[in-house]
mmCIF file of the N, C-alpha and C atoms, coordinates in Angstrom:
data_MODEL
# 
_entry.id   MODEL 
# 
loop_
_atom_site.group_PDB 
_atom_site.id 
_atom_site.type_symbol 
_atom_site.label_atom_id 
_atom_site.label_alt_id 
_atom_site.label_comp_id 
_atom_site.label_asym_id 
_atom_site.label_entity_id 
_atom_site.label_seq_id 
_atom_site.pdbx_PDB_ins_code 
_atom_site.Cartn_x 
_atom_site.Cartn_y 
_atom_site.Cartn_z 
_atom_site.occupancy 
_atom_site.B_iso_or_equiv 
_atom_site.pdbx_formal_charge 
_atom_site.auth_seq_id 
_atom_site.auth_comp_id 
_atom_site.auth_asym_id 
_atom_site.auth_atom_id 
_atom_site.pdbx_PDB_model_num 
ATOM 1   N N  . UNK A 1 1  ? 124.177 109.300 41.220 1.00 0.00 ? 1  UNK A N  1 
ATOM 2   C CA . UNK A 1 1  ? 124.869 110.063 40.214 1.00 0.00 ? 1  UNK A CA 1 
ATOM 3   C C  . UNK A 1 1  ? 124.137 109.874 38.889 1.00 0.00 ? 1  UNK A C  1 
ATOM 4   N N  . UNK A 1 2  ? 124.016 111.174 38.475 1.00 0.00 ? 2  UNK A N  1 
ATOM 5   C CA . UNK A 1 2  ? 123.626 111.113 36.494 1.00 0.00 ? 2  UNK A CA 1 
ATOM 6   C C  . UNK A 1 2  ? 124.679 110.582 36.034 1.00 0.00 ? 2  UNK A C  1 
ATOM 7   N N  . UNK A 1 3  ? 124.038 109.273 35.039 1.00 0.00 ? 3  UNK A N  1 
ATOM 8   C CA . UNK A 1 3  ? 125.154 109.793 34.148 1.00 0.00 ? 3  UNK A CA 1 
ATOM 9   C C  . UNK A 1 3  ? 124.716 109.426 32.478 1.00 0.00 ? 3  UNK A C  1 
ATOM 10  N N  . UNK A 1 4  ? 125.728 110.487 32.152 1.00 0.00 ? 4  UNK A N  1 
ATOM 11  C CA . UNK A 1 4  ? 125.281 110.718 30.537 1.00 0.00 ? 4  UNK A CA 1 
ATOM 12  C C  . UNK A 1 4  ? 126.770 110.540 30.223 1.00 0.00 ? 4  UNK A C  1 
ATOM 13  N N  . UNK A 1 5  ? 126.976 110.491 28.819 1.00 0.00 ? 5  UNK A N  1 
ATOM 14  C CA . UNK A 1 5  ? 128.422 109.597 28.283 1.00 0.00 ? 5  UNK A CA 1 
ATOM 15  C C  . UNK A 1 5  ? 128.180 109.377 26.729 1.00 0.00 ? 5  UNK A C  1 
ATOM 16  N N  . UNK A 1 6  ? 128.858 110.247 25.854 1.00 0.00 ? 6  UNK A N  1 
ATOM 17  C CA . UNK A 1 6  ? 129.182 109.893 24.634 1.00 0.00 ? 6  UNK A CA 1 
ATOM 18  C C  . UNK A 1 6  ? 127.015 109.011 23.979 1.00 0.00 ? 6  UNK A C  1 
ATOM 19  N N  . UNK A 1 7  ? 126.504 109.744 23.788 1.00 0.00 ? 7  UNK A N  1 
ATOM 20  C CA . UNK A 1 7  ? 124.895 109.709 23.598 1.00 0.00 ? 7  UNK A CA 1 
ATOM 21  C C  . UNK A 1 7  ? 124.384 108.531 24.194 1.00 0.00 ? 7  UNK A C  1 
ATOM 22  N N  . UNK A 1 8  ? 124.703 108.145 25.232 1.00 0.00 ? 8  UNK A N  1 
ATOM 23  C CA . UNK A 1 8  ? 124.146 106.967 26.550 1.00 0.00 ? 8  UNK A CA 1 
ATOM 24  C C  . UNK A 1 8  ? 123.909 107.865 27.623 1.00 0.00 ? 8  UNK A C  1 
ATOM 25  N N  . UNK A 1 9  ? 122.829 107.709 28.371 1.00 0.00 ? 9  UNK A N  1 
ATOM 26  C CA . UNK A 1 9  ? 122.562 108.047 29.514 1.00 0.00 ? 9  UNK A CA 1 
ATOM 27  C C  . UNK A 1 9  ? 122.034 107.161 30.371 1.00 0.00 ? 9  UNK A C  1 
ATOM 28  N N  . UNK A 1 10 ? 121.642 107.325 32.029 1.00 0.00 ? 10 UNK A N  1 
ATOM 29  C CA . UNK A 1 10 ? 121.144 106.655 32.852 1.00 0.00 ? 10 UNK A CA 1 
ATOM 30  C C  . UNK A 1 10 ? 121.199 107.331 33.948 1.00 0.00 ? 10 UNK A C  1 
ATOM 31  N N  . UNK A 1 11 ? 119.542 106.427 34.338 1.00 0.00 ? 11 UNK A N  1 
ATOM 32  C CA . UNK A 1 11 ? 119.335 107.770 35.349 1.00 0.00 ? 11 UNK A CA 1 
ATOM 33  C C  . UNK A 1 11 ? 120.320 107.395 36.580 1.00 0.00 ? 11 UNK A C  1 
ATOM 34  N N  . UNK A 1 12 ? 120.702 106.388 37.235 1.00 0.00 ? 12 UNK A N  1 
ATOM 35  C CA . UNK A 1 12 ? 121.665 106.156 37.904 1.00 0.00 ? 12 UNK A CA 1 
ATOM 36  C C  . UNK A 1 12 ? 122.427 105.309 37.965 1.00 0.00 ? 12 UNK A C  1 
ATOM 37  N N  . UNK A 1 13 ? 123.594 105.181 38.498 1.00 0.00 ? 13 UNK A N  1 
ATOM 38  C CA . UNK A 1 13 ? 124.619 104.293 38.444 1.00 0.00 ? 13 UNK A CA 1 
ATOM 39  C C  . UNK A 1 13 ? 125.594 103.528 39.561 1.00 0.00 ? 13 UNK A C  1 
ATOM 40  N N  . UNK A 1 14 ? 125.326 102.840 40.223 1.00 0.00 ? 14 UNK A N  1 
ATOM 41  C CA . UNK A 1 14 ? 126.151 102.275 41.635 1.00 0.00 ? 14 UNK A CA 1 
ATOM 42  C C  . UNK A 1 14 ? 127.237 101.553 41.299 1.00 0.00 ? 14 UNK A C  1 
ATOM 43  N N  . UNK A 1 15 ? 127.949 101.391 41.879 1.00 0.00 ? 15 UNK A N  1 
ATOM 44  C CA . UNK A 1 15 ? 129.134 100.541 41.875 1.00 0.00 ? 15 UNK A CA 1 
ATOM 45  C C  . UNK A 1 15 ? 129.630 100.190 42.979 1.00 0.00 ? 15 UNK A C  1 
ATOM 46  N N  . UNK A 1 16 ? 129.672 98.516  43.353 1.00 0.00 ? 16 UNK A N  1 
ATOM 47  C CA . UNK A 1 16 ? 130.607 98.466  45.175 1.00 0.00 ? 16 UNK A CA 1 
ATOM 48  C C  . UNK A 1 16 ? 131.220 97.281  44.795 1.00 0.00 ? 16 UNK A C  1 
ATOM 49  N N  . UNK A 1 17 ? 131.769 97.337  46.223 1.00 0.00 ? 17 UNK A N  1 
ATOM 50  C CA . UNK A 1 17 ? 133.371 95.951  46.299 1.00 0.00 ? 17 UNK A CA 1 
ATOM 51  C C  . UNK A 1 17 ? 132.711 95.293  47.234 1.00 0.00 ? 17 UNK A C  1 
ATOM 52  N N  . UNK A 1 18 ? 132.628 93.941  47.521 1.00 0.00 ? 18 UNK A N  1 
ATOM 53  C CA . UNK A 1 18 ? 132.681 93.562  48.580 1.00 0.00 ? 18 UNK A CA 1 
ATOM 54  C C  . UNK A 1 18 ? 134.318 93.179  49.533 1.00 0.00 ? 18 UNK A C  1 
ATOM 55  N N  . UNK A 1 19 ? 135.289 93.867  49.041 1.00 0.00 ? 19 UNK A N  1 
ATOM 56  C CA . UNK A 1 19 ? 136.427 93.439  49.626 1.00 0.00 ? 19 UNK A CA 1 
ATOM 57  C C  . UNK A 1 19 ? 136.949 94.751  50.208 1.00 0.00 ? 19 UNK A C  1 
ATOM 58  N N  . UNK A 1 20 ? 137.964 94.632  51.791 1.00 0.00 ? 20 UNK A N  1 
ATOM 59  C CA . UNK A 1 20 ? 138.224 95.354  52.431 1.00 0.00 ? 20 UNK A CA 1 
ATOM 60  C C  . UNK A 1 20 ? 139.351 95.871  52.378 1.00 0.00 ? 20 UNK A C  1 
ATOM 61  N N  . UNK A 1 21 ? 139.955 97.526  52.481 1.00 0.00 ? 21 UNK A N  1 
ATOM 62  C CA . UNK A 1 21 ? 140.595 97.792  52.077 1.00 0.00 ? 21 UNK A CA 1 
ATOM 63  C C  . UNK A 1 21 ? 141.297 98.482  53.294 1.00 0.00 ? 21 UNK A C  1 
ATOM 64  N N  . UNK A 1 22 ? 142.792 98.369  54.032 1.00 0.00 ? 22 UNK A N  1 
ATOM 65  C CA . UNK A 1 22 ? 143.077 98.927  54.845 1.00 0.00 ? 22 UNK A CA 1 
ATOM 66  C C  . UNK A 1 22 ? 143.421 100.672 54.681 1.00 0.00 ? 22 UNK A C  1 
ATOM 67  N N  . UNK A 1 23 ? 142.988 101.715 55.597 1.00 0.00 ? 23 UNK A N  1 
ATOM 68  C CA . UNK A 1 23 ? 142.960 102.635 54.936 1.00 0.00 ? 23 UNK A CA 1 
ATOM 69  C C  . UNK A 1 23 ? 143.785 103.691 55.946 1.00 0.00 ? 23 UNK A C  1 
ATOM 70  N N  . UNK A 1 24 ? 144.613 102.784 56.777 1.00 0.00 ? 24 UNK A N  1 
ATOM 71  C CA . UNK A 1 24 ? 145.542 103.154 58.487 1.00 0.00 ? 24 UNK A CA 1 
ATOM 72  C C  . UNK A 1 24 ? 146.683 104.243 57.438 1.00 0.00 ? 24 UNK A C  1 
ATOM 73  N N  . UNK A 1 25 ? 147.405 103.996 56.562 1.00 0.00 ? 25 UNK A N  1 
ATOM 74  C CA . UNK A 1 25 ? 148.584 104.513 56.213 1.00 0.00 ? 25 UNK A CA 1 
ATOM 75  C C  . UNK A 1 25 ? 147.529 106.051 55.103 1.00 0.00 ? 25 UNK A C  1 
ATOM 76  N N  . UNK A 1 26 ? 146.368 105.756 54.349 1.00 0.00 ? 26 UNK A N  1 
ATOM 77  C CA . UNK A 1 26 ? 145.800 106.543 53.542 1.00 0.00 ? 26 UNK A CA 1 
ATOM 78  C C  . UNK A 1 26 ? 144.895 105.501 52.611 1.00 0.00 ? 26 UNK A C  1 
ATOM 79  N N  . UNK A 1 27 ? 144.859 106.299 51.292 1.00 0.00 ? 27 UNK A N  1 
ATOM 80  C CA . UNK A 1 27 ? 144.051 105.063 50.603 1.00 0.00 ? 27 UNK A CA 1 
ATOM 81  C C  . UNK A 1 27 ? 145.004 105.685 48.697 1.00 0.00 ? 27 UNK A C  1 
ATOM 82  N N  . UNK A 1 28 ? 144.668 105.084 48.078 1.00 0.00 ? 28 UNK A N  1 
ATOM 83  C CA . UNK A 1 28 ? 145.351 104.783 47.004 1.00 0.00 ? 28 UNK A CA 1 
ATOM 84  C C  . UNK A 1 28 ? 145.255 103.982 46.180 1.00 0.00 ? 28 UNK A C  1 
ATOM 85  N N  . UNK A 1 29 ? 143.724 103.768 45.318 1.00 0.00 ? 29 UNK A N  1 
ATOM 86  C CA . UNK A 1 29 ? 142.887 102.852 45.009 1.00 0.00 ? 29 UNK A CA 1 
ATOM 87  C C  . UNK A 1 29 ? 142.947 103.672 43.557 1.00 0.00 ? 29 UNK A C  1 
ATOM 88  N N  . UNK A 1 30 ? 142.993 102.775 42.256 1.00 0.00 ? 30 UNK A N  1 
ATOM 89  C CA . UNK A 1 30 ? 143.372 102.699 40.997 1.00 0.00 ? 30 UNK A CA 1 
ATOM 90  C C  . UNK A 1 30 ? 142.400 101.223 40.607 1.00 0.00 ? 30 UNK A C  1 
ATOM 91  N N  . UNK A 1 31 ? 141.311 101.574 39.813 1.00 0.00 ? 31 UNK A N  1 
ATOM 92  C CA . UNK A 1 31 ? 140.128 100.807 39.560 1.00 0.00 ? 31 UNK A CA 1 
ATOM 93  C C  . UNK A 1 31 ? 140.349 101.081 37.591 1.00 0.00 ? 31 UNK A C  1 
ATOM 94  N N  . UNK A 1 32 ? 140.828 99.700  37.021 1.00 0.00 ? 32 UNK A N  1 
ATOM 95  C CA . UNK A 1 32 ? 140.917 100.551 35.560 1.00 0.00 ? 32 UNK A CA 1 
ATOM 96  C C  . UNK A 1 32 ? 139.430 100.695 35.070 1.00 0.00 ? 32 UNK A C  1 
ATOM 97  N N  . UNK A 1 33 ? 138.404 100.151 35.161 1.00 0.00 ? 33 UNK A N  1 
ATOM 98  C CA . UNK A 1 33 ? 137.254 101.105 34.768 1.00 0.00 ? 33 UNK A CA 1 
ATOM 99  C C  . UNK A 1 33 ? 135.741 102.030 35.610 1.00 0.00 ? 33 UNK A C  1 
ATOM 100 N N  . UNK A 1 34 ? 136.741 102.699 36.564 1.00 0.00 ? 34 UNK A N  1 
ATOM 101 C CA . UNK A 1 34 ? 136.054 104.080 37.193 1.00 0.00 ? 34 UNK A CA 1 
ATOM 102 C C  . UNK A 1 34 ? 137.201 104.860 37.559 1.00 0.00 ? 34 UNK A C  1 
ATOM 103 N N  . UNK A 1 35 ? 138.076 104.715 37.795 1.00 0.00 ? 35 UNK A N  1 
ATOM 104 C CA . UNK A 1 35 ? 139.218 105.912 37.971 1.00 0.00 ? 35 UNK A CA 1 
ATOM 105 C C  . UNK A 1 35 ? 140.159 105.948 39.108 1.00 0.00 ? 35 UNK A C  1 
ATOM 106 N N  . UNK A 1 36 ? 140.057 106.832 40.078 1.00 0.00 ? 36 UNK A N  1 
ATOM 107 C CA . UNK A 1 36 ? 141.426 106.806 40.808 1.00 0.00 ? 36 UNK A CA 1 
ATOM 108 C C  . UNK A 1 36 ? 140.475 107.350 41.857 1.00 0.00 ? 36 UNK A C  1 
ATOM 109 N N  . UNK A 1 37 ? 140.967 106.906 43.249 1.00 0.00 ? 37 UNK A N  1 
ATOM 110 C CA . UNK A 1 37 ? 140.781 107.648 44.528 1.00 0.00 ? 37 UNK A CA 1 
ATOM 111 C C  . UNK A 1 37 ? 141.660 107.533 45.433 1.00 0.00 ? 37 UNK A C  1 
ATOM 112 N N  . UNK A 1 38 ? 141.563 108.368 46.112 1.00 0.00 ? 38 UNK A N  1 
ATOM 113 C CA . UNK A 1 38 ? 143.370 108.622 47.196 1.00 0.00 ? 38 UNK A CA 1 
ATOM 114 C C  . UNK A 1 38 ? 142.729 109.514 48.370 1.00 0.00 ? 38 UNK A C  1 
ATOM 115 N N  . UNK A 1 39 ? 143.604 109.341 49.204 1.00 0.00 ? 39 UNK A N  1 
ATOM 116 C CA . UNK A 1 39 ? 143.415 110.189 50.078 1.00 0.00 ? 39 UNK A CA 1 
ATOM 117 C C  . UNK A 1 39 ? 144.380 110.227 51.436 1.00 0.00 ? 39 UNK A C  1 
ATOM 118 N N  . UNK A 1 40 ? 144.058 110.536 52.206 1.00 0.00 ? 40 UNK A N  1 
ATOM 119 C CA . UNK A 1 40 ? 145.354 111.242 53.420 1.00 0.00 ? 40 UNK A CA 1 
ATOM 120 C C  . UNK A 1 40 ? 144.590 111.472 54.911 1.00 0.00 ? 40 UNK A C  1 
ATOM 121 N N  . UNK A 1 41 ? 145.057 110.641 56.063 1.00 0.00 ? 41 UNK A N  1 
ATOM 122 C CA . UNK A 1 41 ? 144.578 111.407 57.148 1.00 0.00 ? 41 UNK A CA 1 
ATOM 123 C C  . UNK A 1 41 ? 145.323 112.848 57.291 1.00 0.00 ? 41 UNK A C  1 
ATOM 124 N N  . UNK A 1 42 ? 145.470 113.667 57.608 1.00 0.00 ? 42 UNK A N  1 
ATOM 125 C CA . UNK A 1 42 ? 145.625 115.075 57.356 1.00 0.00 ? 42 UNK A CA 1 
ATOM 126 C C  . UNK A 1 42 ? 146.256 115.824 59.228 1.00 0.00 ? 42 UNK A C  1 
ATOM 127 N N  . UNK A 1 43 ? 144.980 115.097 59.909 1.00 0.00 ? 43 UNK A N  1 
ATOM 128 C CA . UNK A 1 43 ? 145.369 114.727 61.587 1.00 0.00 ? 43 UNK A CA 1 
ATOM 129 C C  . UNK A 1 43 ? 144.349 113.534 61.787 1.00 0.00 ? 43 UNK A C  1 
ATOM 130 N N  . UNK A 1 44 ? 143.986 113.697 63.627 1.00 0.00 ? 44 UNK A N  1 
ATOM 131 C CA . UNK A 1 44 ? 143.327 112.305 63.954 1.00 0.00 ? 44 UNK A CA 1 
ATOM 132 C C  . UNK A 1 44 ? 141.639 112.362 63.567 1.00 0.00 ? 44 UNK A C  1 
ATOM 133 N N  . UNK A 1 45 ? 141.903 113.399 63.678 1.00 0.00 ? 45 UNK A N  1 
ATOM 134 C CA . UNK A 1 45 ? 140.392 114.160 63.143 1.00 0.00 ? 45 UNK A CA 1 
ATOM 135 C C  . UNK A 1 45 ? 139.370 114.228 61.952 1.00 0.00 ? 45 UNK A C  1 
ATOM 136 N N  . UNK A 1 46 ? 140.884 114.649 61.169 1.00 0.00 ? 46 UNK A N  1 
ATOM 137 C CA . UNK A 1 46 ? 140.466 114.638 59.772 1.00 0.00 ? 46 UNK A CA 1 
ATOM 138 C C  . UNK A 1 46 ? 141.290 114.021 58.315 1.00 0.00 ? 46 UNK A C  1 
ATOM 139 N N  . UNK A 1 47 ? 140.508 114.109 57.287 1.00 0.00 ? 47 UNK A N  1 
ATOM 140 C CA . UNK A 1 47 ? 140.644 113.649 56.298 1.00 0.00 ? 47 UNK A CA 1 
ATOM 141 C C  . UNK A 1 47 ? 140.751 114.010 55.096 1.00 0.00 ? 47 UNK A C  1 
ATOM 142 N N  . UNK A 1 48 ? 141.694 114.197 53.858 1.00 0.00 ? 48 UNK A N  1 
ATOM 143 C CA . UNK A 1 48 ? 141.380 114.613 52.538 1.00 0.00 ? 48 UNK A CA 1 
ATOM 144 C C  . UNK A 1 48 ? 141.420 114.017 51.512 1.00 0.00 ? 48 UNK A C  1 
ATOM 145 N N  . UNK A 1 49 ? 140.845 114.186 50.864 1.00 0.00 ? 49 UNK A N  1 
ATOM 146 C CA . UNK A 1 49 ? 141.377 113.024 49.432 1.00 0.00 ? 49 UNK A CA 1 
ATOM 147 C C  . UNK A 1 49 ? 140.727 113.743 47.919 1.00 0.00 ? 49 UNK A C  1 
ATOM 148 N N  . UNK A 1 50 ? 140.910 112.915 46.816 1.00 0.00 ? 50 UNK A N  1 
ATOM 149 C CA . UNK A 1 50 ? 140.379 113.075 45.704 1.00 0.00 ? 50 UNK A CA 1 
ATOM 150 C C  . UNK A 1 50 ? 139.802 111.864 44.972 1.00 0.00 ? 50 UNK A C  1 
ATOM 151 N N  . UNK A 1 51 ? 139.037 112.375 43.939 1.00 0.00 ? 51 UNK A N  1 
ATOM 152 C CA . UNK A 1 51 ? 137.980 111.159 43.641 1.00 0.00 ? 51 UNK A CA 1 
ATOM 153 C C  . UNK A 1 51 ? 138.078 111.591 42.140 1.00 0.00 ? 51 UNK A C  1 
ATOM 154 N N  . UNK A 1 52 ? 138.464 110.850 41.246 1.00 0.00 ? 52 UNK A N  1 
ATOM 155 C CA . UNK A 1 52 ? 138.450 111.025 39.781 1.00 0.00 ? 52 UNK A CA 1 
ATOM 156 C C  . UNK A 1 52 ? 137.781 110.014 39.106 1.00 0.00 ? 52 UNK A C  1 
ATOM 157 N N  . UNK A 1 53 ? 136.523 109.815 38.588 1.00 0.00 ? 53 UNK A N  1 
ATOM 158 C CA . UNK A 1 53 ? 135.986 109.007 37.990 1.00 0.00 ? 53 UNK A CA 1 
ATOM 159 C C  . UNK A 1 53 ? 136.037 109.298 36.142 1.00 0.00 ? 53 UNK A C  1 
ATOM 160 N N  . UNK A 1 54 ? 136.985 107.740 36.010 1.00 0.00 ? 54 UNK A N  1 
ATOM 161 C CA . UNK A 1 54 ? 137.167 107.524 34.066 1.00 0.00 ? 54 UNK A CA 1 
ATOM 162 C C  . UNK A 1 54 ? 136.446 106.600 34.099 1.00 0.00 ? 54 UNK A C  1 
ATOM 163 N N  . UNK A 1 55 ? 135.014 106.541 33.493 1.00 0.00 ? 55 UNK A N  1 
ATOM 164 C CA . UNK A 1 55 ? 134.531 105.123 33.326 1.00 0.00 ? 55 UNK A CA 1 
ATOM 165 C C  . UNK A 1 55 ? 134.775 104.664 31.940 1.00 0.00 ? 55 UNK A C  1 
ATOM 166 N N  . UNK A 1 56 ? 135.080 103.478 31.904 1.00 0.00 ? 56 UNK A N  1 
ATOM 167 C CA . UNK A 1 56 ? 135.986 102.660 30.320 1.00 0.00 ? 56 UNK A CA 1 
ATOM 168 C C  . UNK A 1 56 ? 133.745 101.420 30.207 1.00 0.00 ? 56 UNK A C  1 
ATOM 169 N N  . UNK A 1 57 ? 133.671 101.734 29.160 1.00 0.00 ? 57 UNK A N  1 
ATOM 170 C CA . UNK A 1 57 ? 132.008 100.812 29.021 1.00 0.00 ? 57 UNK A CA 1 
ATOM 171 C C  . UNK A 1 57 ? 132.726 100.115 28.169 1.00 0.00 ? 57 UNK A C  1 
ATOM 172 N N  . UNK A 1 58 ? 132.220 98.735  28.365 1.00 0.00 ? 58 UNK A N  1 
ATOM 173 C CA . UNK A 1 58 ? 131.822 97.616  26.918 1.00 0.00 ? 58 UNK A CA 1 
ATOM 174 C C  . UNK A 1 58 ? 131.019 98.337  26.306 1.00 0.00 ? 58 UNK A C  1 
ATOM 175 N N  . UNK A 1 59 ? 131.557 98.354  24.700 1.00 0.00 ? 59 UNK A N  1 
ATOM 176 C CA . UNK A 1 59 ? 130.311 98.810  23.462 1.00 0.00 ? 59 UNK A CA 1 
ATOM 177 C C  . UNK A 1 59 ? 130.338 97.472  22.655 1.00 0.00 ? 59 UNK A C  1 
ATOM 178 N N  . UNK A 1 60 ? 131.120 96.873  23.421 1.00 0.00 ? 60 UNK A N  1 
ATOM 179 C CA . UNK A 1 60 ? 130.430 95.423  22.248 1.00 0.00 ? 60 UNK A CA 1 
ATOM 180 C C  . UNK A 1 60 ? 131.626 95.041  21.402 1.00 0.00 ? 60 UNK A C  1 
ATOM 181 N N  . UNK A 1 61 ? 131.807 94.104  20.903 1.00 0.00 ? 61 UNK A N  1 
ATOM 182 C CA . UNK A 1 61 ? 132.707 93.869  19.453 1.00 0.00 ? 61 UNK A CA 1 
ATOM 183 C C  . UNK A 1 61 ? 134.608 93.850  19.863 1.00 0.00 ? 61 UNK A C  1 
ATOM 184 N N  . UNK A 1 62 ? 134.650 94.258  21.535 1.00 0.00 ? 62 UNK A N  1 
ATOM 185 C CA . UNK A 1 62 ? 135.978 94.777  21.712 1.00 0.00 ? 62 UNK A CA 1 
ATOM 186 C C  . UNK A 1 62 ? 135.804 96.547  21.894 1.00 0.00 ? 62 UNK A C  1 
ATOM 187 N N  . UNK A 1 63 ? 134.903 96.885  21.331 1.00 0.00 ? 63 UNK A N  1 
ATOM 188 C CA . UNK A 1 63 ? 135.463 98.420  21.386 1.00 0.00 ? 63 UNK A CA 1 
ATOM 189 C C  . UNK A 1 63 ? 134.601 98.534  22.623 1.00 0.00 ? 63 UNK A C  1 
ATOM 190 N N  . UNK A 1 64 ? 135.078 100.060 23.248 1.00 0.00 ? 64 UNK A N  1 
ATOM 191 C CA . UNK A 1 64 ? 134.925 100.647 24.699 1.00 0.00 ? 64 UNK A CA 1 
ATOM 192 C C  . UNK A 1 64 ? 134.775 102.364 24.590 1.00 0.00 ? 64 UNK A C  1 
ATOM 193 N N  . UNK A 1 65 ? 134.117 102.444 25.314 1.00 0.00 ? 65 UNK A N  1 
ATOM 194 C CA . UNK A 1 65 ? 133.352 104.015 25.479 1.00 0.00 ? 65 UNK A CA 1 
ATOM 195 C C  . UNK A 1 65 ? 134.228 104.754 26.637 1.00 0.00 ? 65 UNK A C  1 
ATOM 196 N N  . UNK A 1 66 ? 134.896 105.305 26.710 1.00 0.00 ? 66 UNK A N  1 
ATOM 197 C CA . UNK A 1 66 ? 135.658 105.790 27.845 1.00 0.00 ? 66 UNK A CA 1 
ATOM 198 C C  . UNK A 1 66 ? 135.097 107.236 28.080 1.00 0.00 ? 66 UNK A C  1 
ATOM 199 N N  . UNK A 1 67 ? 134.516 107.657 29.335 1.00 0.00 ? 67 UNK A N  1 
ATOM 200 C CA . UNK A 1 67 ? 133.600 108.784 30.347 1.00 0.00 ? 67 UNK A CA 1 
ATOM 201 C C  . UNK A 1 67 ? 134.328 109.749 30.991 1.00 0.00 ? 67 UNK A C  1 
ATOM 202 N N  . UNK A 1 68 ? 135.388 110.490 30.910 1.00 0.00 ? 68 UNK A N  1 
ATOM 203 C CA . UNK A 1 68 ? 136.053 111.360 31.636 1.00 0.00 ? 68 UNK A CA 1 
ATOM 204 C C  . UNK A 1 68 ? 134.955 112.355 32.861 1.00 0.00 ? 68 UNK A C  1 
ATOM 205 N N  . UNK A 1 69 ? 134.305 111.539 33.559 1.00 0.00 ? 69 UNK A N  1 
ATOM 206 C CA . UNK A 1 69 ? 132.930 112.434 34.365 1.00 0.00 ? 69 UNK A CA 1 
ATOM 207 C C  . UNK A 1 69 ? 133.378 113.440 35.184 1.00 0.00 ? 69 UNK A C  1 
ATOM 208 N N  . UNK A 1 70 ? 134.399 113.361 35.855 1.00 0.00 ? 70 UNK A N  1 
ATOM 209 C CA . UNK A 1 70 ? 135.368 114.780 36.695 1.00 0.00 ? 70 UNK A CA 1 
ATOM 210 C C  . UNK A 1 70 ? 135.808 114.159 38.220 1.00 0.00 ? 70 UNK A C  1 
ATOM 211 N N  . UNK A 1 71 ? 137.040 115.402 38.153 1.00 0.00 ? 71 UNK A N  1 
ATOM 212 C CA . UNK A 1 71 ? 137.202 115.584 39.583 1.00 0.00 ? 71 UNK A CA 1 
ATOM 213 C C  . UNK A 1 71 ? 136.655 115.883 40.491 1.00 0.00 ? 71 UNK A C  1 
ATOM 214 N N  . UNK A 1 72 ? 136.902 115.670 42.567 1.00 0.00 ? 72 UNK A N  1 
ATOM 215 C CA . UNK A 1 72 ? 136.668 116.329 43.167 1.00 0.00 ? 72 UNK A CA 1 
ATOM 216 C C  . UNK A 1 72 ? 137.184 116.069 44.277 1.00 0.00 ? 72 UNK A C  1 
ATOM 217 N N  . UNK A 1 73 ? 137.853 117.223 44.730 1.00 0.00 ? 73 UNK A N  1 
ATOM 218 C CA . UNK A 1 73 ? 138.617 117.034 46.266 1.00 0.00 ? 73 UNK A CA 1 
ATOM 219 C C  . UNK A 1 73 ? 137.527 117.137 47.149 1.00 0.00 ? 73 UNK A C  1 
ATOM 220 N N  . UNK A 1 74 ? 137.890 116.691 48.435 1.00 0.00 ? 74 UNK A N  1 
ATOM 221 C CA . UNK A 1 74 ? 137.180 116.283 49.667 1.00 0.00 ? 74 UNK A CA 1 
ATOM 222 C C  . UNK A 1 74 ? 137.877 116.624 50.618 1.00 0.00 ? 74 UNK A C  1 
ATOM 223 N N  . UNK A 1 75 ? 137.306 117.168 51.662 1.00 0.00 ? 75 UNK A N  1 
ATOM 224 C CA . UNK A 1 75 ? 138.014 116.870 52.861 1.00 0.00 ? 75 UNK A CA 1 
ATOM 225 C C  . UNK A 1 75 ? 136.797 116.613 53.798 1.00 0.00 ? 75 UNK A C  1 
ATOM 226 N N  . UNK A 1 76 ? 137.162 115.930 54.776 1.00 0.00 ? 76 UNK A N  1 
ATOM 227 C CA . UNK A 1 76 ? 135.835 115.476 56.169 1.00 0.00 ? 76 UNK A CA 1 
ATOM 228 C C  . UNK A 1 76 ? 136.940 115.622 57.637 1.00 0.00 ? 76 UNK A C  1 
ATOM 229 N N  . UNK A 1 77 ? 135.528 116.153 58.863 1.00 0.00 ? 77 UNK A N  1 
ATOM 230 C CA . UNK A 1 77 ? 135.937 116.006 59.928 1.00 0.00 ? 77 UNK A CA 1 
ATOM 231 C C  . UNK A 1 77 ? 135.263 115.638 60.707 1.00 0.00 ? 77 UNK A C  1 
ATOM 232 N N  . UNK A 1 78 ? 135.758 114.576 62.030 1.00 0.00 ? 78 UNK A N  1 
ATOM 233 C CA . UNK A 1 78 ? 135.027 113.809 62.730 1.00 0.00 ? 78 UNK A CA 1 
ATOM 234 C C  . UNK A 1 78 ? 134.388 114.963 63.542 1.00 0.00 ? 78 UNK A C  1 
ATOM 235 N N  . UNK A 1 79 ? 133.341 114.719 64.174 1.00 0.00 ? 79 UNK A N  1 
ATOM 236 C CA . UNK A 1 79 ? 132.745 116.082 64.770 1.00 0.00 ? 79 UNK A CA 1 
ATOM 237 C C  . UNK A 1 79 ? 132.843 115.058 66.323 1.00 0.00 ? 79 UNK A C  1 
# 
């Protein structure tokens, strides 16, 4: 992913967990600095969800840069 943000840019940006998340009932994950993701088995097959990334940055001093980068629904199917 690009990302550019309030006159900061970079050419890319990763982010991971090493911790496991059960995802049998759906998922429903609230991260306070990247955003929200959710989602729904739909049937056995398939899957939908949404992915909203707010990234909150250290600028130093206490203050914080907050990234509204966007939505996007998803859906996947096992083939």
């Amino acid at each position: 992913m690009k990302f550019k943000c309030g006159g900061m840019s970079a050419g890319e940006m990763t982010m991971s967990s090493g911790s496991t998340i059960s995802i049998a009932n759906g998922l429903d994950l609230s991260l306070s600095t990247i955003g929200d993701i959710t989602g729904r088995f739909t049937s056995p097959t398939e899957a939908s969800g949404t992915i909203h990334l707010d990234m909150k940055i250290s600028a130093g001093m206490g203050s914080s840069i907050s990234c509204d980068l966007d939505t996007w629904n998803r859906t996947a199917e096992a083939k």
